[in-house]
C-alpha positions as CSV (number, residue, x, y, z in Angstrom):
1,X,-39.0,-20.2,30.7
2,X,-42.7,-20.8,29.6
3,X,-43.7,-20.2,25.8
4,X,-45.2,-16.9,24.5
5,X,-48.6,-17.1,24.2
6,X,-50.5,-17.8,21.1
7,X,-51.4,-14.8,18.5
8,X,-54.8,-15.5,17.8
9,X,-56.5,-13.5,15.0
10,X,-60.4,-14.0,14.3
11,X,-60.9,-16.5,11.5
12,X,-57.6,-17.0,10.8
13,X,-56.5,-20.7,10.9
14,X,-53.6,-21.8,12.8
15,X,-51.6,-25.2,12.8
16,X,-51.9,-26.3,16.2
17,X,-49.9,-29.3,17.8
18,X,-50.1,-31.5,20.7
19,X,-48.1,-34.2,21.6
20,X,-47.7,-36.8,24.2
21,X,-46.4,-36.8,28.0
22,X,-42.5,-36.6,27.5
23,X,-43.3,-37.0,23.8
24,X,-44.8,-40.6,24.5
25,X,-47.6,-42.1,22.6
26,X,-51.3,-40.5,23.2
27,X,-52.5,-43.0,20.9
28,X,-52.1,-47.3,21.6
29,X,-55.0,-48.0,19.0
30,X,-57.9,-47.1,17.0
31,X,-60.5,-47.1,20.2
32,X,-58.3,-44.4,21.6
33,X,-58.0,-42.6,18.2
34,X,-61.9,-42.7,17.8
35,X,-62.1,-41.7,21.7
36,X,-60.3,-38.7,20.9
37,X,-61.9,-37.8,17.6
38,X,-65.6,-37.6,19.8
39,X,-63.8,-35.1,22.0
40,X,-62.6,-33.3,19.3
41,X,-65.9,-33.2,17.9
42,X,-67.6,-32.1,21.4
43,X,-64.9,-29.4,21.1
44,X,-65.5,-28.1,18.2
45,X,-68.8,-27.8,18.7
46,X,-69.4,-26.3,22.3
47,X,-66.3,-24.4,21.7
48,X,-67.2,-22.8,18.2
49,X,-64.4,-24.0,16.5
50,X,-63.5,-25.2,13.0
51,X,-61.6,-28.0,12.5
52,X,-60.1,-27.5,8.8
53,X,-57.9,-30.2,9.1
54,X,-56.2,-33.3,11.2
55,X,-53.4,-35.9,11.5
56,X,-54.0,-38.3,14.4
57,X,-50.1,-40.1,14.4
58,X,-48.7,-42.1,17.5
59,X,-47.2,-39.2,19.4
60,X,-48.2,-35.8,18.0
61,X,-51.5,-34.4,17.0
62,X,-51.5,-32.0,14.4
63,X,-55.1,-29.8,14.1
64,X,-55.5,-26.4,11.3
65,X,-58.4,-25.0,13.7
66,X,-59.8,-21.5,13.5
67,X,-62.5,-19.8,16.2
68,X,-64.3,-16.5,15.6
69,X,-63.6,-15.4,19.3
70,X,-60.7,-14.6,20.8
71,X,-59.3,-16.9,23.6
72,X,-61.5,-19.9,22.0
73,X,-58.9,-22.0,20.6
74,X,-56.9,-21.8,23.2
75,X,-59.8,-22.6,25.9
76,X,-60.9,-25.7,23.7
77,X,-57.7,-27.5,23.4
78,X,-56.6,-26.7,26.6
79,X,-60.1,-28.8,28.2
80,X,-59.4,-31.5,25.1
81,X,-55.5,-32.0,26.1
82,X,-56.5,-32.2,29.7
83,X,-59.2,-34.8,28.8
């Protein structure tokens, strides 16, 4: 059964998670932390999102991101996850 979509409200922050490939590591080291953290970057930015907050660990991601426009959120980490 697939999860319910997101409720995304305007401005509001959510606390967004992402995590590895059978929950395996996304991260092996720092190049691939700082890889991920210019695509974050390039998301936020093209993407009109706010990044409020992060925690880059081994496995999970964990982002506080807000958008003004509906659907943005979703569309931005759905191209950063598949990057």
């Amino acid at each position: 059964m697939p999860r319910r979509p997101r409720l995304e409200l305007p401005g509001v922050p959510m606390h967004v998670t992402q995590r590895g490939v059978n929950r395996g590591a996304v991260f092996v080291d720092d190049e691939d932390r700082t890889h991920y953290m210019s695509l974050l970057a390039e998301t936020a930015a093209t993407g009109a999102l706010v990044i409020h907050a992060y925690v880059l660990m081994s496995n999970p991601v964990h982002l506080l991101v807000s958008s003004g426009e509906l659907g943005s959120i979703s569309s931005g980490l759905r191209w950063l996850g598949q990057c």
